[in-house]
Backbone as a ProteinNet text record, in pm:
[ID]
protein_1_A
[PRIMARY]
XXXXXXXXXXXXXXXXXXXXXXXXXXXXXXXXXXXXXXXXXXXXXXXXXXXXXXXXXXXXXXXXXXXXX
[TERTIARY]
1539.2	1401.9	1339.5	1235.2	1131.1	1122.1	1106.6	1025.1	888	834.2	679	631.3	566.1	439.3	356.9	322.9	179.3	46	58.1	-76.3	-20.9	113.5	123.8	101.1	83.7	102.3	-47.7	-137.4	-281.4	-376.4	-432.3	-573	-606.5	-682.2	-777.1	-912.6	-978.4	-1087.6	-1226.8	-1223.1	-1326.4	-1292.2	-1200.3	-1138.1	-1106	-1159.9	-1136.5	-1172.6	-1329	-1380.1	-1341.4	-1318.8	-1257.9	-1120.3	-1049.5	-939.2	-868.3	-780.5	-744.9	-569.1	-588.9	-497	-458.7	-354	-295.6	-255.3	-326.2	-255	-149.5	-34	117.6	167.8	90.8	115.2	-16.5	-33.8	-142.1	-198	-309.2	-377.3	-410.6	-470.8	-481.5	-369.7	-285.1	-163.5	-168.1	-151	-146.2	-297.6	-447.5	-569.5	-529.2	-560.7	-614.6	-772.5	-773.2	-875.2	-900.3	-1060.5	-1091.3	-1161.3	-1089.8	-1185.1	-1319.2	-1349.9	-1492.6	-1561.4	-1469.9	-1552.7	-1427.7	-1450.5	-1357.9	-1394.9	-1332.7	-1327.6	-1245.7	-1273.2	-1171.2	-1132	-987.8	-950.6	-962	-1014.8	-1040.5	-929.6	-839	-744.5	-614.2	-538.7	-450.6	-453.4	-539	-563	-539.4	-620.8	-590.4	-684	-681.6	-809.8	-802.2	-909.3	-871.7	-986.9	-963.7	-1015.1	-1075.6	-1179.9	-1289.8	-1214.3	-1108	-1077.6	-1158	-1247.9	-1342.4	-1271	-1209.6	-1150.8	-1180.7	-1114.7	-1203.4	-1324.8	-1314.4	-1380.4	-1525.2	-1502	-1645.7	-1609.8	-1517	-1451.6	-1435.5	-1450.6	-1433.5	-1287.8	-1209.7	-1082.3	-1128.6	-1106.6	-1051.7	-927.4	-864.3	-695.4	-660.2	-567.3	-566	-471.3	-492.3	-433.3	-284.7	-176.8	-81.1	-57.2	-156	-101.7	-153.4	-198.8	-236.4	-115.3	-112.3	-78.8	-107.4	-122.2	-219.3	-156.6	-230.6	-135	-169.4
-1302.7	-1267.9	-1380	-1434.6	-1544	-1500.6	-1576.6	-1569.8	-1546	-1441.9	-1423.1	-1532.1	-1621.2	-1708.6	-1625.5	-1667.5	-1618.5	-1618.3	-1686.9	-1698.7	-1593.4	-1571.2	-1411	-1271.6	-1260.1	-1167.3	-1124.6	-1226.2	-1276.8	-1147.1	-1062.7	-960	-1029.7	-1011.7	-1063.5	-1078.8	-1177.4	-1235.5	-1113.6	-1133.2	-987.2	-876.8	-833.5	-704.4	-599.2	-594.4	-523.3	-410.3	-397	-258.9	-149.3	-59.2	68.2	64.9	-44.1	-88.3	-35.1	98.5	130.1	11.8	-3.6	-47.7	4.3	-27.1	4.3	-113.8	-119.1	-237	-249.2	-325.9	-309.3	-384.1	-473.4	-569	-602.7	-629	-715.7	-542	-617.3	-510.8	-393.8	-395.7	-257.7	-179.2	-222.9	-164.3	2.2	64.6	215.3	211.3	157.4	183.8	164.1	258	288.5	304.9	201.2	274.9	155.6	119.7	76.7	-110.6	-168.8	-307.3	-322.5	-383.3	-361	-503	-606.7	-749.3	-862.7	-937.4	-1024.9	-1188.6	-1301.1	-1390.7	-1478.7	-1601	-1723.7	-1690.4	-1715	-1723	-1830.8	-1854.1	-1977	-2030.9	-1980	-1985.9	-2013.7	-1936.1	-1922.6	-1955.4	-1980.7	-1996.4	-1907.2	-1908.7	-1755.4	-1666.8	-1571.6	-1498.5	-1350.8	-1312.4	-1227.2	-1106.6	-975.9	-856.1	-773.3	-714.4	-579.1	-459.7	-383.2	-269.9	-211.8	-84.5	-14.7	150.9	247.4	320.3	431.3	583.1	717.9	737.5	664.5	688.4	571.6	499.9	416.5	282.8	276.2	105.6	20.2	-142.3	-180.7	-296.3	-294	-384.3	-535.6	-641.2	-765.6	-796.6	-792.8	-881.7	-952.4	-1033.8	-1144.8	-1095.1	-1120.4	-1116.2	-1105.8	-1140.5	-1066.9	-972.4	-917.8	-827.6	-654	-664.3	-537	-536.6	-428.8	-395.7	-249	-262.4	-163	-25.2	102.4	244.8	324.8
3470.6	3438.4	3354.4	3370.3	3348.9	3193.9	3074.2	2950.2	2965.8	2889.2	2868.5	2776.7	2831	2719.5	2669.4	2525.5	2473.4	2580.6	2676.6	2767.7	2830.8	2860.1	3002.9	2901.8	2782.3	2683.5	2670.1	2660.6	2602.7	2708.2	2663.9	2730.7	2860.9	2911.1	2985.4	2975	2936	2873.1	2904.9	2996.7	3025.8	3100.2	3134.7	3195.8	3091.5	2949	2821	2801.2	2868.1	2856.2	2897.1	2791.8	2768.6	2796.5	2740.7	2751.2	2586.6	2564	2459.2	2433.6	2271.6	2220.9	2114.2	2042.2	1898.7	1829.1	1725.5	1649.6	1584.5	1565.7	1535.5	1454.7	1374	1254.6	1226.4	1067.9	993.4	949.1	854.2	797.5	836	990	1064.5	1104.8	1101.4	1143	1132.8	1294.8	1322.7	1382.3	1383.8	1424.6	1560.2	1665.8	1791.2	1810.5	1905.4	1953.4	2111	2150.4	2253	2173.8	2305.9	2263.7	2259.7	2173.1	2144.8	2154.7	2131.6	2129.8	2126.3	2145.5	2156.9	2139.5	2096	1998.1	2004.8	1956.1	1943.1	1797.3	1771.8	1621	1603	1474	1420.3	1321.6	1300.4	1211.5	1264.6	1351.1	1455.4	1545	1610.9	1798.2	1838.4	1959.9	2079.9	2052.9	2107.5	2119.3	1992.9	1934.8	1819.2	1953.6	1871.2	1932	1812.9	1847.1	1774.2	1836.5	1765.6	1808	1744.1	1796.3	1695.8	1689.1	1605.1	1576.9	1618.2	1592	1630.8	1507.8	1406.2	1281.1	1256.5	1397.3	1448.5	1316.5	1271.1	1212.2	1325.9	1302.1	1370.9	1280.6	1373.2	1302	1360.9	1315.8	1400.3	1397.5	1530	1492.3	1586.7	1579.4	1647.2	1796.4	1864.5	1999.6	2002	1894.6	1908.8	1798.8	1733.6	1672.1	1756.1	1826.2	1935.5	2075.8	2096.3	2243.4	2326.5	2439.3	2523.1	2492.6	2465.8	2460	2628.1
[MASK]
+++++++++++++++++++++++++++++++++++++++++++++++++++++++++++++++++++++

């Protein structure tokens, strides 16, 4: 079985909407909800995400700290 790269791991740039995730490290850690916006990290590289919550928060985190529920 092939290694996953960060690029085979990485969302799909616009295929997001109403695309639910959970975040699994960094500050949000445990927020579910749906992508809401999406972003270059300026810090890290790669793409960061607007999960916006059931409680209408919106998180930013970086593209590997989410994965799809």
């Amino acid at each position: 079985m092939a290694e996953q790269t960060q690029a085979d791991t990485a969302l799909p740039a616009r295929s997001f909407l109403r695309l639910c995730v959970k975040v699994v490290s960094g500050e949000a850690e445990g927020a579910e909800g749906e992508i809401s916006g999406s972003g270059e990290s300026k810090c890290r590289g790669g793409s960061r995400y607007g999960i916006k919550d059931e409680e209408g928060q919106t998180h930013w985190v970086d593209h590997d700290e989410v994965e799809v529920v």
